[in-house]
N, C-alpha and C positions, 0 to 999 in steps of 0.2 A: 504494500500500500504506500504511495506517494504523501510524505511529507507535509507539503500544503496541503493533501486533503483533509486529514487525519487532523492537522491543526484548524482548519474550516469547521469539519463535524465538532469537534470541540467548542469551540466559537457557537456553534449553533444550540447546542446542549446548553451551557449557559445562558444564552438570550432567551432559551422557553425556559428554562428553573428561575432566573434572576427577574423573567415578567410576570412570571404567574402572579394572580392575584390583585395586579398593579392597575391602576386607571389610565395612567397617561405616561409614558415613555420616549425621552427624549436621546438621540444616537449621535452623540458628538463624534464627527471623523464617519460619518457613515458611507461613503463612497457609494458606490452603486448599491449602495440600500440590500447587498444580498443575505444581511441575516431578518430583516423585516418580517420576510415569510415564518422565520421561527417564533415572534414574539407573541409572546402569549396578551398582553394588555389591551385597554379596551381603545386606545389608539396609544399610534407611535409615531412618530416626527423625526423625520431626519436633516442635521445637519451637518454641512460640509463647503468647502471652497469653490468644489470643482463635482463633476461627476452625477449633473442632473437629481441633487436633492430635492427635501419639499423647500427649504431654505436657505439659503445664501447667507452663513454668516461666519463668524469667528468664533473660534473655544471665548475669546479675551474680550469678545461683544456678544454678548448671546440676546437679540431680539426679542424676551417674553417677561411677563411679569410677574412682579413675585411669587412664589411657591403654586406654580403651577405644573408642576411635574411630583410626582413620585419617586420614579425611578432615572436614571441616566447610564447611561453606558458609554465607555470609553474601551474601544478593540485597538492596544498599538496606536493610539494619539497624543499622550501627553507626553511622549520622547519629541516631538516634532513642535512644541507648543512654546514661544519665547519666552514669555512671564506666567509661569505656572502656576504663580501666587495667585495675579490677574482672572486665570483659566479655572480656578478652583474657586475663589470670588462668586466668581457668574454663578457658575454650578449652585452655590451652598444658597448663593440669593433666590435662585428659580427652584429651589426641590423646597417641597413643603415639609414642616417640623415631621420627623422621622424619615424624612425621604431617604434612599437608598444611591449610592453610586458604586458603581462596579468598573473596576480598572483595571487591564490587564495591558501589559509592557514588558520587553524584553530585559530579562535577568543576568546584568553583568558582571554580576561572579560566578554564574552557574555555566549552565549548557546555553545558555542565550549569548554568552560572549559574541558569536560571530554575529549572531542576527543585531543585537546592540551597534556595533560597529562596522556591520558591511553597510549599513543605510549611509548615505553621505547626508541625508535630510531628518538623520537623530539628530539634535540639539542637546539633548541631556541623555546620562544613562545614568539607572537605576538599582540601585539592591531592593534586597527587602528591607531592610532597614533605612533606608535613604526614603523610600515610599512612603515608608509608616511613619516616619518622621514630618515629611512634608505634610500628608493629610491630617496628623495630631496638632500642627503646627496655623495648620488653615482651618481647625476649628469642626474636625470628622469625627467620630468614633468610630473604629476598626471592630468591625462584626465578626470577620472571619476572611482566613484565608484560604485561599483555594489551590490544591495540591495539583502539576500539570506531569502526567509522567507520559511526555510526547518520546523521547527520546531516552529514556531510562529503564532499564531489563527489570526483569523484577528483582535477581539478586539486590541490587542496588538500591530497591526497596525497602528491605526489611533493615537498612542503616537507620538509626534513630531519626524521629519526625526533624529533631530544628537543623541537624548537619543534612536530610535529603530536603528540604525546604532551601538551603542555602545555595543548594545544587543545582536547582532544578532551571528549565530552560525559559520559563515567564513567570514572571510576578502577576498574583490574580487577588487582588483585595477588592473586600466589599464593606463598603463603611457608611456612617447614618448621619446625618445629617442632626 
């Protein structure tokens, strides 16, 4: 099985667990909108730069007003984002009291090293700890973290949770508003 698909079907998995339940879902970095079809909420919104969204906007302007989301989701976008402070701002202004954000981005200590740095259009790279700092930092609660074993045997598995956490190939947090 091919790589990107394996990490798409993932991607996909998480947009129907992470919307279930949710009213209104908004997909920062959403490109051609291909996880839409998975999202469980009772509508979902896509923005993006480029690539025929419902929006035209920026992580660091987001066009809506206050706490009108639930949920948000960021796939591989805030390595690419200049003021992340800015890009988290917006976020925490539009998701209503308990809202949810879900972010996943490539792991520069782990197996994500190459994907971190073969992008010429990262801007930042990431640990886990560098994450969970920023989002503590911009005023998140960290709900939980999500384990990716895209490229990991299972030997490699049964290593203790926080050393194959530190390994692994994406950082996947979801935190509350």
């Amino acid at each position: 099985m091919k790589y990107w698909y394996v990490f798409r079907e993932y991607k996909a998995v998480l947009m129907t667990q992470f919307t279930r339940g949710l009213e209104k879902v908004l997909e920062i970095g959403c490109g051609p909108k291909y996880y839409m079809r998975f999202c469980q909420s009772k509508m979902y919104v896509g923005v993006d730069l480029m690539n025929k969204p419902d929006i035209i906007a920026s992580a660091m302007h987001l066009p809506f007003r206050d706490g009108c989301f639930n949920g948000i989701i960021m796939f591989d976008v805030l390595e690419h984002i200049k003021d992340i402070d800015k890009a988290l701002s917006e976020c925490k202004r539009i998701l209503k009291r308990g809202g949810r954000l879900l972010i996943l981005s490539p792991n520069t200590l782990g197996f994500g090293l190459y994907d971190s740095f073969a992008d010429p259009a990262h801007i930042h790279h990431f640990t886990w700890y560098t994450i969970k700092k920023i989002l503590s930092e911009n005023g998140f609660k960290i709900n939980e973290t999500i384990p990716l074993h895209l490229h990991i045997t299972w030997p490699l598995r049964l290593i203790s949770k926080k050393v194959f956490q530190a390994i692994q190939q994406s950082i996947c947090v979801i935190c509350e508003k």
